[in-house]
ROMARRO-92509 format. One record per residue (C-alpha): residue in three letters; x, y, z. Coordinates in pm, whole numbers, plus 32768, in hexadecimal, padded with zeros to 4 digits. Last residue first. Layout:
ALAXYZ/...
This chain:
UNK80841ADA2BF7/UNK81961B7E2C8D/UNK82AB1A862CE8/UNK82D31A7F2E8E/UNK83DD1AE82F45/UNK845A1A303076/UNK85CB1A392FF4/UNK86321B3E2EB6/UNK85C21AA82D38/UNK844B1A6B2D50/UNK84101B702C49/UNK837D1CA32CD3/UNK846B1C8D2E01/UNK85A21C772CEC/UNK84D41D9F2C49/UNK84931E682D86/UNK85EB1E452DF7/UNK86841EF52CB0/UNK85A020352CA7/UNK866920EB2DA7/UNK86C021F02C94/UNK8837214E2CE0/UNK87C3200D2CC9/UNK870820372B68/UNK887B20F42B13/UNK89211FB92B8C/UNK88851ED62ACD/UNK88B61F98298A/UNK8A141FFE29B1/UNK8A1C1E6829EC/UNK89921E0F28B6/UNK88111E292832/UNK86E81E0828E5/UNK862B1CDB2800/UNK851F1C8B2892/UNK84AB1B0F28DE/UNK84921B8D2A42/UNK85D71BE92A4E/UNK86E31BCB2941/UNK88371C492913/UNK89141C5727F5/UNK8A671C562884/UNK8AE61C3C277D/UNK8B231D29262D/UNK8A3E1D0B24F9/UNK88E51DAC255A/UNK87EF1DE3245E/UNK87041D1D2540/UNK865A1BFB2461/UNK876A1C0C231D/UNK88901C52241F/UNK87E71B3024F2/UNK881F1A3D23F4/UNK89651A912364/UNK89B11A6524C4/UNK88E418FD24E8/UNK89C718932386/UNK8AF618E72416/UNK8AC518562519/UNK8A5B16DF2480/UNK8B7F16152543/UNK8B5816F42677/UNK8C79174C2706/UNK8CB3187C2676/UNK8B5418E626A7/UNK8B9018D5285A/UNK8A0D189E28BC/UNK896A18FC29CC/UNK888818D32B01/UNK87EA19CF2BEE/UNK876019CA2D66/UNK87901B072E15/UNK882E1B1D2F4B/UNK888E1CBF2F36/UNK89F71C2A2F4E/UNK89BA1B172E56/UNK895B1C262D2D/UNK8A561CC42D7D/UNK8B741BB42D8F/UNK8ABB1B302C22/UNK8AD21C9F2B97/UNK8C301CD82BD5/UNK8C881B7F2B2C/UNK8BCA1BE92A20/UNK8C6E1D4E29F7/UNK8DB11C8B2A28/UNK8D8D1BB628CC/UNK8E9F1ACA289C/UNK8D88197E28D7/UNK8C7D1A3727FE/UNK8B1A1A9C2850/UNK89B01A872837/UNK88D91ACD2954/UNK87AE1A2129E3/UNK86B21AA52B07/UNK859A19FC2B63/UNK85E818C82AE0/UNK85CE179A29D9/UNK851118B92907/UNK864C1958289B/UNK86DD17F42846/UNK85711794277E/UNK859618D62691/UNK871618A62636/UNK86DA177625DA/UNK859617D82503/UNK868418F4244C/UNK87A217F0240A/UNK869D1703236B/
C-alpha cells in the first residue's frame, strides 16, 4: 500500500522529493530547485499520517533512508549531494528539460 502511494505521488509530477519539516537539506533543495524554475512537488514524511510507512517504503525500493529523496522523471536521483553533483557535471538541466519539470519544456516521449 505504502509502496503504491509512494509510486502515484512521484508520478503526480515531474519532479517529487521526499522530505521532513526540520530537514535543511530539503529546504535547500526546494529554493534550488525554484531558482533554476523547475516545477516539483513534495512531501514532508513527518507529517504524513502513514510516513513512516512510505519511508520504510522507499528504503526497501531505493536503499535510501535519509530525505531528501529526490525524484525526476519517475527516477530516483538520490539526495541533495546527489542533485547537485548531476548539476555540477551539467547533467541536472537536461533531466528537469527531459522531464517537463523547468518552463516551456516539453516531457520526452
Amino acid at each position: 500500500m505504502a509502496m503504491e502511494k509512494a509510486k502515484e505521488l512521484i508520478s503526480s509530477s515531474p519532479v517529487f522529493f521526499f522530505s521532513k519539516t526540520y530537514c535543511d537539506a530539503c529546504k535547500e533543495v526546494g529554493e534550488f530547485l525554484l531558482q533554476l524554475g523547475a516545477k516539483y512537488k513534495m512531501v514532508e514524511l513527518d507529517v504524513e499520517s502513514d510516513g513512516a510507512e512510505l519511508q520504510s517504503a522507499l528504503v526497501e525500493w531505493t536503499g535510501q533512508r535519509l530525505v531528501p529523496n529526490i525524484f525526476i522523471g519517475g527516477n530516483h536521483i538520490g539526495g541533495k549531494a546527489d542533485l547537485m553533483k548531476k548539476h555540477k557535471e551539467g547533467y541536472l538541466i537536461t533531466l528537469l528539460t527531459e522531464a517537463g519539470a523547468l518552463p516551456n519544456s516539453n516531457p520526452a516521449v
